[in-house]
N, C-alpha and C positions, 0 to 999 in steps of 0.2 A: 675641157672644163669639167670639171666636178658637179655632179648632182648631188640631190638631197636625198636620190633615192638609192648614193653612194656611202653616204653616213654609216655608221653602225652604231648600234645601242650606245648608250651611255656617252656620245660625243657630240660636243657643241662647237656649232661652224658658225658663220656671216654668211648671210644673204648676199650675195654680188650681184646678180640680176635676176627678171622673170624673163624670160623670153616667150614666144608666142604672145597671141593677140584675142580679142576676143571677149565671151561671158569668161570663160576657165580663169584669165588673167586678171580681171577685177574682182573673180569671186576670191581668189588669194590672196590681193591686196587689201580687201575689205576685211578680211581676216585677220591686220596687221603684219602681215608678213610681206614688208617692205624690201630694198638695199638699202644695207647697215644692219639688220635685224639679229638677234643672236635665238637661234635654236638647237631646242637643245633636245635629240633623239631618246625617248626615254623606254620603248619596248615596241615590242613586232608582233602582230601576231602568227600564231604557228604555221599559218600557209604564205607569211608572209604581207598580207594585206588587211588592213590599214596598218599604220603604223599613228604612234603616239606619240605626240612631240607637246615641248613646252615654249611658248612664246611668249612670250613679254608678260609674264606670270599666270596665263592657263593653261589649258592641255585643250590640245586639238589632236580631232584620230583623220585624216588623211590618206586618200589612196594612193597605190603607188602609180598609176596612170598618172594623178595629176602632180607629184612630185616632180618629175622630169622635167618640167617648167623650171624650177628653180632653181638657180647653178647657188654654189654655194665656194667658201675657200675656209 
């Protein structure tokens, strides 16, 4: 399955699932980023981590550890 932290710049995927358990996985979904959600990868920074994404009309910066959580299609 597809991560989020497979995306590349400027592509927008769905949410399929969070996998893992836990604070990590609530602190996600309190974020809005549920399944069905559409995000939309908007830059990287230069070493790679965080990354800046758009959900449900703001920008969240996210690290790539906790990406890995959420599969994405």
């Amino acid at each position: 399955m597809k991560t989020l932290k497979d995306v590349r710049i400027g592509e927008t995927v769905k949410v399929v699932r969070i996998t893992g358990s836990g604070p990590l996985r609530r602190r996600i979904m309190d974020m809005g980023i549920i399944r069905g959600t559409d995000i939309f990868v908007r830059k990287m920074a230069p070493l790679g981590d965080p990354i800046e994404v758009t959900v449900r009309g703001y920008e969240l910066s996210l690290r790539r550890d906790d990406i890995d959580i959420i599969e994405v299609e």
